[in-house]
C-alpha positions in Angstrom: -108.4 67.5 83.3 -111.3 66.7 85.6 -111.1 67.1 88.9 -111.0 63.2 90.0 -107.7 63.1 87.3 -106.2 65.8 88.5 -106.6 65.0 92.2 -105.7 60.8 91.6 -102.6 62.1 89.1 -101.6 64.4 92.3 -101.4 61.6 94.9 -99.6 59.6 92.4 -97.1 61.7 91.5 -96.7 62.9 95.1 -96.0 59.4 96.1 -93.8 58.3 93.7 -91.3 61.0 93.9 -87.7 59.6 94.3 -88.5 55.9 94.2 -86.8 54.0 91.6 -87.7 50.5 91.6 -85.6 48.4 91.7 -84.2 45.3 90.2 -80.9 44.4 88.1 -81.5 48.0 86.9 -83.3 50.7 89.2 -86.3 52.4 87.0 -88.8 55.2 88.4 -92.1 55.0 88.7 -94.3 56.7 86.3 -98.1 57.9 87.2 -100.7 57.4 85.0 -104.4 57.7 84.1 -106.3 56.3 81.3 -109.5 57.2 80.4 -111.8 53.9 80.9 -113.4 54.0 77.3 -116.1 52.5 77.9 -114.5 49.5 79.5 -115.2 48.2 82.8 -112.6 46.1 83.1 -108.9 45.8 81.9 -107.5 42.6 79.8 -104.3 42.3 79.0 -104.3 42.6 75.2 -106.7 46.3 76.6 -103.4 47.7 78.6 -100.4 46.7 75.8 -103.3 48.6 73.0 -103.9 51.8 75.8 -100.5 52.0 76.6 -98.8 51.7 73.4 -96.4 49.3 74.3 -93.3 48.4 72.1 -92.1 45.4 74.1 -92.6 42.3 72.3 -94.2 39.2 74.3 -97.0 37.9 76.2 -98.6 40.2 79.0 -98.9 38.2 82.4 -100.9 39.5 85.3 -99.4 39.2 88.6 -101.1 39.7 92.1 -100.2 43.2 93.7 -98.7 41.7 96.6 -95.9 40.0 94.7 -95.2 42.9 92.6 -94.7 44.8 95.9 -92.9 41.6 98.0 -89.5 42.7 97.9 -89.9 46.7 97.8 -92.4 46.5 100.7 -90.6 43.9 103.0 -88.1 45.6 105.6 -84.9 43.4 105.7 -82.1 43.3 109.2 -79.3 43.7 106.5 -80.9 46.6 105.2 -78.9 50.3 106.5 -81.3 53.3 107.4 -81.7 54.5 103.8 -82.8 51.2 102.8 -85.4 51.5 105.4 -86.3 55.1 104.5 -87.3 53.1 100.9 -89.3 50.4 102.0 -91.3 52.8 104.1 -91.8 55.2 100.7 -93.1 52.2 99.1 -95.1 51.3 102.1 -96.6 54.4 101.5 -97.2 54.0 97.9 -99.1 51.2 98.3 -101.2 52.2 100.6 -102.0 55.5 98.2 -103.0 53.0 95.8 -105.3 51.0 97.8 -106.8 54.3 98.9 -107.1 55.7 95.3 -107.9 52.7 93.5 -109.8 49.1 93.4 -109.6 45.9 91.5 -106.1 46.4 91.2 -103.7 44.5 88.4 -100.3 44.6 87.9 -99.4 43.7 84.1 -96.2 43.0 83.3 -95.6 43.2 79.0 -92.7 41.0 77.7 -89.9 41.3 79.8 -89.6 44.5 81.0 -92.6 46.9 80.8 -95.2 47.2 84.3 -98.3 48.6 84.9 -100.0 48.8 88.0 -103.8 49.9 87.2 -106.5 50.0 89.0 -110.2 51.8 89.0 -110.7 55.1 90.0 -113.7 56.3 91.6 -115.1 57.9 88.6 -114.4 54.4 86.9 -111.0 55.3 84.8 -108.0 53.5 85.2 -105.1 54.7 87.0 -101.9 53.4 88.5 -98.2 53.5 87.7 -95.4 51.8 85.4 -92.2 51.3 85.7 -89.8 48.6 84.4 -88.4 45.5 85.4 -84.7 43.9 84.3 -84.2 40.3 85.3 -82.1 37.7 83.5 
């Protein structure tokens, strides 16, 4: 593993430890790191081929921001372990700004996510999780 891997899959997995995201059922988060190929940028057809996805449907992009909305956005309601969890994923975002540009969030069918971005030596790198709305 080169060093830029090893030290981006660190963060990751350092920052994703615990969190479940959540929705009508609570998934973690995954870290990941693909090797670039050659490409300089990602499509969506590029992430369902890298990541071997079995979901069936069309791949949307969606901005960062709205991925992270709800997990980001401290609430009055929420009690002091909510809080605790909005600030993790505070945190996590901000690791992925910090580790990562020209970030995408790809969401495959109706369940699968990947949040990729470019590392510094030009891979792609991020984390997945999965989403259940009806």
């Amino acid at each position: 593993m080169s060093s830029d891997r090893s030290s981006v899959f660190a963060e990751l997995t350092r920052a994703t430890d615990g969190l479940l995201f959540q929705s009508e059922s609570d998934y973690p988060l995954t870290p990941l790191y693909l090797d670039a190929g050659g490409r300089k940028t990602l499509s969506a057809q590029d992430v369902a081929g890298m990541v071997n996805s079995q979901e069936k449907g069309p791949v949307k992009i969606i901005t960062f921001e709205e991925f992270f909305a709800n997990a980001t956005t401290e609430r009055d309601w929420q009690g002091p372990r909510d809080k605790e969890t909005v600030k993790k994923f505070q945190s996590l975002v901000q690791t992925l700004r910090s580790l990562l540009y020209d970030i995408k969030v790809f969401r495959i069918g109706d369940g699968e996510v990947y949040v990729l971005g470019r590392t510094a030596s030009g891979d792609f790198a991020g984390v997945s999780t999965k989403v259940v709305e009806t």
